[in-house]
N, C-alpha and C positions, 0 to 999 in steps of 0.2 A: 523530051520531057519538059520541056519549055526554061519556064523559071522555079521549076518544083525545088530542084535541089537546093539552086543559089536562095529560094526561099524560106528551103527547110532549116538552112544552115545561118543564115541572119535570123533567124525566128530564135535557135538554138543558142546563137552566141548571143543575143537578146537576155535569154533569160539566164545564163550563166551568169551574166553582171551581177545580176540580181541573187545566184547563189552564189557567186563570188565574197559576197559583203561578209567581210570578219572573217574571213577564211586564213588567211596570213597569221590573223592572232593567234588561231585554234592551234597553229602547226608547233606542237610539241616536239614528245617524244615520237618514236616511229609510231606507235600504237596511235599516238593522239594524232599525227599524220596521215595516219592510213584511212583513221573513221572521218578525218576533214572532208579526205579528198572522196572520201565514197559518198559522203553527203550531201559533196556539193556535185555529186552525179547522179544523184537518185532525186535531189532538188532541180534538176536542170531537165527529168526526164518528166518529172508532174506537174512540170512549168510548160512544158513543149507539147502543142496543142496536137501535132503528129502526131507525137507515139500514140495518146489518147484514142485519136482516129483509127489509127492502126491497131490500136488495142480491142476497138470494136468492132472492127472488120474481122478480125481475125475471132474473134467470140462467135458473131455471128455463121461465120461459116461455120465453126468447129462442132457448135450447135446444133447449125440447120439441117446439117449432113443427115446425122442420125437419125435424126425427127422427122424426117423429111421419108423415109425409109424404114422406120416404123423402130423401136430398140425393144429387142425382145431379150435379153437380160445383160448381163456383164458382159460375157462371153464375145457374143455377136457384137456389142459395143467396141470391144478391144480392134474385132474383125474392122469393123467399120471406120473407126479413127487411125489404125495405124497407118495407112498410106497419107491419108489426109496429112496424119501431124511430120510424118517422114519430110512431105515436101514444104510444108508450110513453117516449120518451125525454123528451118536456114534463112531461108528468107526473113521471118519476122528478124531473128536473132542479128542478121546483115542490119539492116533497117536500126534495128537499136545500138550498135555497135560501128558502123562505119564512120558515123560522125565524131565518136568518143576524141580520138589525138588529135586526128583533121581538126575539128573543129577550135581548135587549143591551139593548134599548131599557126593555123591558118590569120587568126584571130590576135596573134602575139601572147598569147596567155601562157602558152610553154615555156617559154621564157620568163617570162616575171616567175613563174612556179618556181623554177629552177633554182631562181635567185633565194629560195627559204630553202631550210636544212630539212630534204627531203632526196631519197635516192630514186633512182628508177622504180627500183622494184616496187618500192611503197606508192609511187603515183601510177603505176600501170595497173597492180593489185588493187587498191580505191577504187579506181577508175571501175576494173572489172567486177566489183563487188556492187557499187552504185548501181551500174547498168545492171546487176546479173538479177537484183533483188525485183528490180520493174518487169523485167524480161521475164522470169519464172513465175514470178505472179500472173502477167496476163497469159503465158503460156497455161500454167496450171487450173488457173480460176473457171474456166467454161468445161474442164474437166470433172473438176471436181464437182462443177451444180450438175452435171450431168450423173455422176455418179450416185448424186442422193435423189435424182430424180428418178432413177431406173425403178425401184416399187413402185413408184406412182404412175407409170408410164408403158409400164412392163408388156408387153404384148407375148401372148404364146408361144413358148420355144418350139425351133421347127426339129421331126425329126433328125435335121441331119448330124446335130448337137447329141442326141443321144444315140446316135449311131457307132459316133466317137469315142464314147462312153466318158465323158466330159461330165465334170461338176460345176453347174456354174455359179461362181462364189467371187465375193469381193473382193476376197485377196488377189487375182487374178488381176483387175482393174484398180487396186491401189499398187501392183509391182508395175502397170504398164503408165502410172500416173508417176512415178519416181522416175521410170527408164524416161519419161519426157525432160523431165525438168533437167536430168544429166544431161540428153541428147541438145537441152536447151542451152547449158551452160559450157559446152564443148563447140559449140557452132559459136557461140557469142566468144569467145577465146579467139577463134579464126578471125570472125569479124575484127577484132579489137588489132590483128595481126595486118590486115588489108588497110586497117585504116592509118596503125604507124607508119607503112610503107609506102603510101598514098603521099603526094606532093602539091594535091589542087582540088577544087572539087569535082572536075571532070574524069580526071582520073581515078578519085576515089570511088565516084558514080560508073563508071566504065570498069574496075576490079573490081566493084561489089557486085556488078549483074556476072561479070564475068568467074567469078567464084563461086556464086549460087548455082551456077549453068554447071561448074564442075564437079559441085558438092550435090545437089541434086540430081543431077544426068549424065554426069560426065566419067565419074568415077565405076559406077555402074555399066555404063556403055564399056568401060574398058578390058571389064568383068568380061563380059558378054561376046568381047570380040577375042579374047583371050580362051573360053572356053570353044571358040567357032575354029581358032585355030590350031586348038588342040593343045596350048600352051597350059592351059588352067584344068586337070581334069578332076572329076568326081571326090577325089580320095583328098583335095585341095581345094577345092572350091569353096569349103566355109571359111576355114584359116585365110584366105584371099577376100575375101566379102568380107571378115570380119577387120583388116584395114583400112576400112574407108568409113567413116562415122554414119552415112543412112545404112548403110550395110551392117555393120555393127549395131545400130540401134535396132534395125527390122530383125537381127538374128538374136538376139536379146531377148525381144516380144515372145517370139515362136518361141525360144528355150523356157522361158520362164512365165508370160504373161496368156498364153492360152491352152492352157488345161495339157486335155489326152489327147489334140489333136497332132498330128502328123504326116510328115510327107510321104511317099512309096519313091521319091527318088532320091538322087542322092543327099546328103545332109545339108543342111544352105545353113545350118547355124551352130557353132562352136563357141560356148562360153567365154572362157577363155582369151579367147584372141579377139570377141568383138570387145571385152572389158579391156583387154591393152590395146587395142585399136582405139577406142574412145580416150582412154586413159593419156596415147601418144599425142594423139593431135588434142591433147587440152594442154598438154604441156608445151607442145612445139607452137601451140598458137601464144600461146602469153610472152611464151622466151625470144619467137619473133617481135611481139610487139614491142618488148622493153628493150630489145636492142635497135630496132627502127626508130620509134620515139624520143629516145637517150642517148642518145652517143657523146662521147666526149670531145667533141668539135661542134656539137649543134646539132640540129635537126635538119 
C-alpha cells in the first residue's frame, strides 16, 4: 500500500491539532467530557480528506449498483443492496475506526488526554460517538436519496414479486435503512477494538485487512464448513448465523426487511439471536477497546 497509510495517518494527526484547540478547557463534567472528545472526533473526521473520499466511493457504488440494474420498487431495492451493504459497510466502518486510538496513541495524544479528569469509558465512548455520527451518515445518506428517488425511477415490478404475494411498501426499505446503520455502528465498535489493540501503523493496517477478511468471509466460511461437516445442522443453523454480525444483519433483512418472501429450506434467519448476536459483539467491541486503550500502566 505504499505510503497510503503512513499518509492517511499524518494527514489525520494533522488535523486533530487543529480539533485539539480548546479541548482541555471544555473537559468538564463527564457529560462535558464526553461531547469534548466526540467533537473533536467528528471534527478530525470533516478535517480528514480520506474519509471524504471514502465517503464518495462508497455513495457511488451504493448508487450505481441499483441504477445500473434498473430499481423497480422498494422490494427489489432492499434485494439489491443487501449483499452490496453486508460487504461494504465493515469495511467502510474498519476505514473510519482503525485510526480512532492508533492514531492518539501513536501521536502521544493519549497521554496528554490522560492527564485531564477524564475515565476510559468517557474517552472510548466520545471517541465512538464522534466516529459513529460521520460513519452512519455516509453509510445512510446514498440510502436514503435512493429511497426517495424510487417514484421517480421506478421501473415495472416483475412477476416474481407478486408471485410472493409481497406488498411493496416503504416500510420495508426504512426497516432495511435502520438495520444498516445498526450493522454500521456494531462493525465501527470492532474497528474501535482493532485499533486499541493495534501497537504501530503496520499492524493496525495488517488487523484491520485482516478483520474485515474475517468479518466479511471468514465467519461465514466457518458456517459453511461446519454445516459440510455435519456439525451445524438445519434445526441450528440460523441461531449459528445469527452470531456473527453479516450473518446477523443478512438474517434481520429477510425476517423483517422483505415482505412475504421466503425460503423452502431450512430457516437461515432467527430474530432473536441475530439481535443478540449484534447486540454481543457491539458490547464486546467497545469493552475491548476501553481496556486496550486504558490500562492502568499505559498503553
Amino acid at each position: 500500500m505504499g505510503d497510503g497509510p503512513k499518509a492517511e495517518e499524518g494527514s489525520e494527526n494533522a488535523d486533530r491539532s487543529g480539533a485539539d484547540a480548546g479541548v482541555g478547557d471544555r473537559f468538564g463534567g463527564r457529560t462535558d467530557a464526553l461531547v469534548a472528545v466526540a467533537q473533536r472526533e467528528f471534527d478530525t473526521l470533516v478535517r480528514t480528506r480520506s474519509y471524504a473520499a471514502l465517503a464518495i466511493v462508497y455513495g457511488l457504488v451504493t448508487v450505481g449498483l441499483p441504477l445500473a440494474g434498473g430499481v423497480g420498487g422498494y422490494l427489489p431495492l432492499v434485494l439489491d443492496l443487501s449483499t452490496p451493504v453486508e460487504v461494504l459497510v465493515p469495511v467502510l466502518a474498519l476505514a473510519f475506526g482503525t485510526w480512532s486510538v492508533l492514531a492518539d496513541a501513536h501521536s502521544g495524544e493519549l497521554d496528554v488526554i490522560r492527564t485531564y479528569p477524564i475515565d476510559r469509558w468517557t474517552y472510548v465512548l466520545g471517541t465512538f460517538a464522534g466516529r459513529a455520527v460521520g460513519l452512519v451518515a455516509t453509510v445512510l445518506a446514498p440510502l436514503v436519496l435512493l429511497g426517495l428517488a424510487v417514484p421517480l425511477v421506478r421501473e415495472p415490478t416483475t412477476s416474481v414479486f407478486a408471485s410472493h404475494a409481497t406488498v411493496d411498501s416503504p416500510v420495508y426499505f426504512a426497516r432495511f435503512v435502520a438495520l444498516a446503520g445498526a450493522y454500521a455502528l456494531v462493525t465501527l465498535a470492532l474497528a474501535m477494538a482493532v485499533s486499541s489493540l493495534s501497537r504501530s501503523r503496520r499492524v493496525g493496517v495488517a488487523a484491520a485487512a485482516l478483520a474485515a477478511l474475517v468479518v466479511v468471509i471468514g465467519l461465514d466460511a466457518l458456517v459453511i464448513f461446519g454445516v459440510a461437516r455435519g456439525v451445524v445442522g438445519g434445526e441450528t443453523l440460523a441461531l449459528v448465523l445469527g452470531a456473527s454480525p453479516p450473518g446477523a444483519f443478512r438474517g434481520l433483512v429477510v425476517a423483517t426487511a422483505t415482505g412475504g418472501i421466503r425460503s423452502t429450506g431450512p430457516a437461515a434467519a432467527n430474530v432473536a439471536a441475530s439481535v443478540l448476536g449484534l447486540a454481543g459483539w457491539f458490547v464486546v467491541g467497545l469493552a475491548v477497546a476501553a481496556l486496550g486503550a486504558w490500562s492502568p500502566n499505559g498503553r
